[in-house]
N, C-alpha and C positions, 0 to 999 in steps of 0.2 A: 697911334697905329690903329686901322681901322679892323674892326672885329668881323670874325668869318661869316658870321649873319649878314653885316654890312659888306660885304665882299663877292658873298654868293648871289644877293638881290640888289647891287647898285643899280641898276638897270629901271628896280620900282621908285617912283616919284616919293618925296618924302614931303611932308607939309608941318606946319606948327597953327595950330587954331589955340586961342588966349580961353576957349570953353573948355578947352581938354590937358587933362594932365604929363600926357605924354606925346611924342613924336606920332604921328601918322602917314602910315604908309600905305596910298593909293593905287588899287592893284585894275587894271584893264584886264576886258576879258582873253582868257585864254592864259591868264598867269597866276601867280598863286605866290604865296610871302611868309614864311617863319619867323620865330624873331624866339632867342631867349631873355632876352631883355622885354620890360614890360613896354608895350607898342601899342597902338590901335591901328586895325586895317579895317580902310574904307573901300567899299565900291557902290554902285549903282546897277541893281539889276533889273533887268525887263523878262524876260524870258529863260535868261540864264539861272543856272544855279549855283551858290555861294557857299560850302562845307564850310564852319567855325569848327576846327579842333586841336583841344589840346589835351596835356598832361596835367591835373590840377596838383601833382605830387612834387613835380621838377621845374614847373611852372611855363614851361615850352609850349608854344600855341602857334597856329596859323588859319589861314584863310586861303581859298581859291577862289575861283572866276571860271565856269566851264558852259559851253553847249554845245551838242550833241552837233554832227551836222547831219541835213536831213538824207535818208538813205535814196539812194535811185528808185527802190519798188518798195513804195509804203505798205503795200496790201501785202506784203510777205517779209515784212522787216522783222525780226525773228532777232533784235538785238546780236548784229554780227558787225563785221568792221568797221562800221560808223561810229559805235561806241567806244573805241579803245580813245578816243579824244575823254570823254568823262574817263576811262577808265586811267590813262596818264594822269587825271588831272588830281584823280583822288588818289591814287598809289603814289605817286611824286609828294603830297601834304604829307600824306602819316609814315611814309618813308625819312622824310627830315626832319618829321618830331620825334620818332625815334634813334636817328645817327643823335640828336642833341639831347639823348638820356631819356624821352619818351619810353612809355613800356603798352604795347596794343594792348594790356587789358585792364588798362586805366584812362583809356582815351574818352576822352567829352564829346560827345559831335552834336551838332545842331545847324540844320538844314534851313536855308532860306531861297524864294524866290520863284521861278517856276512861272510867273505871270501870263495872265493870257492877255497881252498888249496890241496883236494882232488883231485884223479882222479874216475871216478865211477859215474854210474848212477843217484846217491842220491847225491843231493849239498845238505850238512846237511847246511854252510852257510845262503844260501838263505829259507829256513826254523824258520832255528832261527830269521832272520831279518825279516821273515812276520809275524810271532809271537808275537815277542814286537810291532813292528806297531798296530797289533792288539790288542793288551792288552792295550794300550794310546788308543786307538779310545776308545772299551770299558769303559774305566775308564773316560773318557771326559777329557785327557789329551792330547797335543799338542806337538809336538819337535821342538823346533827352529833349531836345525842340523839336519843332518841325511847322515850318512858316511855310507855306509852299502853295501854289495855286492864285487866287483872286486875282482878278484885273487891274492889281495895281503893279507899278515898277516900287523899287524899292530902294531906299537909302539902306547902308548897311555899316556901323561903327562896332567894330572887333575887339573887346580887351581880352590882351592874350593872357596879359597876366589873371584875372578874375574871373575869366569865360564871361560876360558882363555884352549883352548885344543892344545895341539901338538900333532901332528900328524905326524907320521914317516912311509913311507910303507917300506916292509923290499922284497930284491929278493926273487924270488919263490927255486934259489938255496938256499937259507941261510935258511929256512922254515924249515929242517928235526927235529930241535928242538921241533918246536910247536909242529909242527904233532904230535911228541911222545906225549910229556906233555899233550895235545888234545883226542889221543885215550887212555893214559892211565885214565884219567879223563871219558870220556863214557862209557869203559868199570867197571868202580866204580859206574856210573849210572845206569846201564844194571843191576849190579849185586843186586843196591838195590831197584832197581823196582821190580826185581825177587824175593826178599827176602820179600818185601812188598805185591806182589801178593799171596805169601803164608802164609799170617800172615791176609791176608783177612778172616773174619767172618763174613757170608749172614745171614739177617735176615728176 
C-alpha cells in the first residue's frame, strides 16, 4: 500500500542513482516535495530559488522550486501580488512538514540559488533571493545556509533525513537548458497573473 507522502506527490518523478543511498525525488519548477522517509530531492536552478527544510527532531524534510513572476511596473513593485507565487511556495513546504509532526521552531532552512543566468537589466535572480530572505525575516524564521546569488545555475541534492546538501554549480556554457525550462516557467507565470487580474472582482 502506497504511503500518504507517496500519494500526495505521485505526480513528482522518482529516480534511483547506484551513488546515492536512497530513492530521489525530482522536483520542476513551481513544485515542491516532503518525504518522512529518508529521500533526496533534486532540482536544477538558474534563477529560481530552492528552500531545504526540515525538522532534525521527527526527521521530516522538503524542498521546493519557486520564481517570483516578474511584476507589470518594476519601478513600483512594492512586493505585492506577484509574490504570493514564493509566498504559496514557502507556506505549502513548512505547512506539510508540520501536518507530518514538524514543529516551526525547530525548522532547518537553507537557501539555495537566486543566479544571475541572464543577460539584461533585471537580475530576476537577485530578486527572488531578496524575497525569501524577506519572507524568513518576516515570518521570524532564520537560515542556517544561504547559497544565493553568483552566475552560476545550480545542481541541488536534498537529504531530508540529514539536512546534508550538495551542491554542484554548472558552466554558464551548459546553462542554455535552464534558461529555457526558466523562461518557459515565467512566461506560464505571466500568463496566470494576467488571467487572474481579469478574473478580479472590486468591491
Amino acid at each position: 500500500m502506497a504511503s500518504a507522502d507517496e500519494e500526495e506527490f505521485r505526480h513528482v518523478r522518482r529516480m534511483h542513482d547506484e551513488r546515492f543511498p536512497y530513492e530521489i525525488a525530482a522536483i520542476m519548477p513551481g513544485e515542491f516535495f516532503v518525504s518522512r522517509a529518508p529521500m533526496i530531492v533534486y532540482t536544477v536552478l538558474g534563477s529560481c530559488v530552492s528552500a531545504c527544510i526540515r525538522d532534525p527532531v521527527v526527521g521530516v524534510g522538503g524542498m521546493n522550486h519557486f520564481m517570483l513572476p516578474e511584476p507589470k511596473d518594476m519601478a513600483n513593485d512594492s512586493w505585492g501580488e506577484s509574490t504570493r507565487y514564493g509566498s504559496f511556495a514557502m507556506e505549502s513546504l513548512i505547512n506539510e512538514i508540520l501536518k507530518r509532526g514538524g514543529m516551526r521552531n525547530r525548522l532547518e532552512i537553507k537557501l539555495f540559488g537566486g543566479g544571475r543566468i541572464y543577460d539584461g537589466h533585471i537580475d530576476i535572480g537577485a530578486r527572488n533571493a531578496e524575497w525569501v530572505l524577506n519572507f524568513l525575516q518576516a515570518e521570524g524564521l532564520h537560515p542556517v545556509k544561504v547559497d544565493l546569488g553568483d552566475v552560476f545555475p545550480r545542481k541541488i541534492y536534498y537529504f531530508t533525513d540529514s539536512g546534508r546538501v550538495l551542491v554542484k554549480k554548472i558552466e554558464r556554457l551548459k546553462n542554455r537548458t535552464i534558461m529555457n525550462r526558466e523562461q518557459e516557467y515565467a512566461a506560464k507565470l505571466q500568463t496566470a497573473v494576467h488571467q487572474d487580474d481579469e478574473a478580479v472582482t472590486l468591491f
